[in-house]
C-alpha positions as CSV (number, residue, x, y, z in Angstrom):
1,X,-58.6,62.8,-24.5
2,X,-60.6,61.8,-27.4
3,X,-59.0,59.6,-30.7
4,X,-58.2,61.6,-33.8
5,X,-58.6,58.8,-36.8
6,X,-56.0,59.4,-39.3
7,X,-56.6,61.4,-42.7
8,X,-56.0,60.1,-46.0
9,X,-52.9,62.9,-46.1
10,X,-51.5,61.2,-43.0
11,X,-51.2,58.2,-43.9
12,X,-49.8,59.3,-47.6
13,X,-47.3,61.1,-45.4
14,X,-46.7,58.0,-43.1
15,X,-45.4,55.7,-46.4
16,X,-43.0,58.6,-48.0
17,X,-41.7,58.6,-44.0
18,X,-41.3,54.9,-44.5
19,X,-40.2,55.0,-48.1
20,X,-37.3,57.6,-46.5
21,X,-36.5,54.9,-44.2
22,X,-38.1,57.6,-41.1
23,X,-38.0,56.4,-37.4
24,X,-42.0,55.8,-36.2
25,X,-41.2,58.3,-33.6
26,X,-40.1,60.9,-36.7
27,X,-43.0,60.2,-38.1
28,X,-45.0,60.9,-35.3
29,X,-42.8,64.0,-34.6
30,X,-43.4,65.4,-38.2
31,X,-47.5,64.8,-37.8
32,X,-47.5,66.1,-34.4
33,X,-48.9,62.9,-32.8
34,X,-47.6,60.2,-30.1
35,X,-45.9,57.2,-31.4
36,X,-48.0,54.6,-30.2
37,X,-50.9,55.4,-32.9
38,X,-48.6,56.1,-35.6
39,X,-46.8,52.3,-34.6
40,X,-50.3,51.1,-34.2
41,X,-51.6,52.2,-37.6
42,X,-48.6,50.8,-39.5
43,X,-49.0,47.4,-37.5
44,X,-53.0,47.0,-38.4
45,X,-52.9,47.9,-41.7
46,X,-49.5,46.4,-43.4
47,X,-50.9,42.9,-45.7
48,X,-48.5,39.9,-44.3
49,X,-49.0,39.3,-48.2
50,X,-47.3,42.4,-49.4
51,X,-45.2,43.9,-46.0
52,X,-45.8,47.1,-47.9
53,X,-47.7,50.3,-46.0
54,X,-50.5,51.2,-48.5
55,X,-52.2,54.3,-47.1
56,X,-55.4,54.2,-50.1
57,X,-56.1,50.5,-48.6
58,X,-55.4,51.8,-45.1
59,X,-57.9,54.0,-45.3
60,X,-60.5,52.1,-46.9
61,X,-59.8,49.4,-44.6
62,X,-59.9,52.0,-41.6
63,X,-63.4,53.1,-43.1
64,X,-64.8,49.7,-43.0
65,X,-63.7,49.1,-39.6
66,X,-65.8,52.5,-38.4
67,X,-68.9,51.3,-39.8
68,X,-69.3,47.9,-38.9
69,X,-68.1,48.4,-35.1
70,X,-70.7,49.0,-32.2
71,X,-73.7,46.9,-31.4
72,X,-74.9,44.4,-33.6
73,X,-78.8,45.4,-34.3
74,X,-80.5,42.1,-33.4
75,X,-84.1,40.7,-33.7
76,X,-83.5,41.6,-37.7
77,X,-86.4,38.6,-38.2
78,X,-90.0,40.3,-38.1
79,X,-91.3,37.5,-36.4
80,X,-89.2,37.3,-33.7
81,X,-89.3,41.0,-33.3
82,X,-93.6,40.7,-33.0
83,X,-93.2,37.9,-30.8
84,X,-90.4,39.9,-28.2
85,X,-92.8,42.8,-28.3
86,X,-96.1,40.3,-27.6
87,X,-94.1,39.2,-24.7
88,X,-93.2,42.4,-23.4
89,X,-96.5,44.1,-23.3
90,X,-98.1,41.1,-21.7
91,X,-95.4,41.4,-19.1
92,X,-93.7,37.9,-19.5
């Protein structure tokens, strides 16, 4: 089963659920997903500063999260990038 990220309209609809005072598993109900992402989304993105669901930051958050994950590129340095491929053509 493949993850479905949430859409800006879900989350929107995720804080009026919370504004309404909504159970997570009403929420869940009323987007037609499990709890356990609906729980985790509110969890990762609610500030300890504020304690109040923002879905705009949630998203933007989300967004930045998607493209900075996966491998790091490495060898970024030219030189060290000549000298690895030196080394692996000479068979070292």
């Amino acid at each position: 089963m493949r993850y479905k990220h949430f859409s800006i309209e879900e989350r929107e609809r995720i804080q009026e659920m919370l504004w309404q005072k909504y159970s997570v598993r009403e929420t869940a109900r009323e987007l037609g997903r499990t709890p356990s992402p609906v729980s985790r989304e509110i969890k990762l993105n609610l500030p300890p500063e504020y304690y109040v669901y923002t879905p705009r930051l949630a998203h933007e958050r989300a967004c930045k999260k998607r493209k900075s994950r996966g491998r790091e590129e490495r060898l970024k340095n030219e030189l060290i990038r000549t000298y690895a491929k030196i080394k692996l053509k000479a068979g070292c």
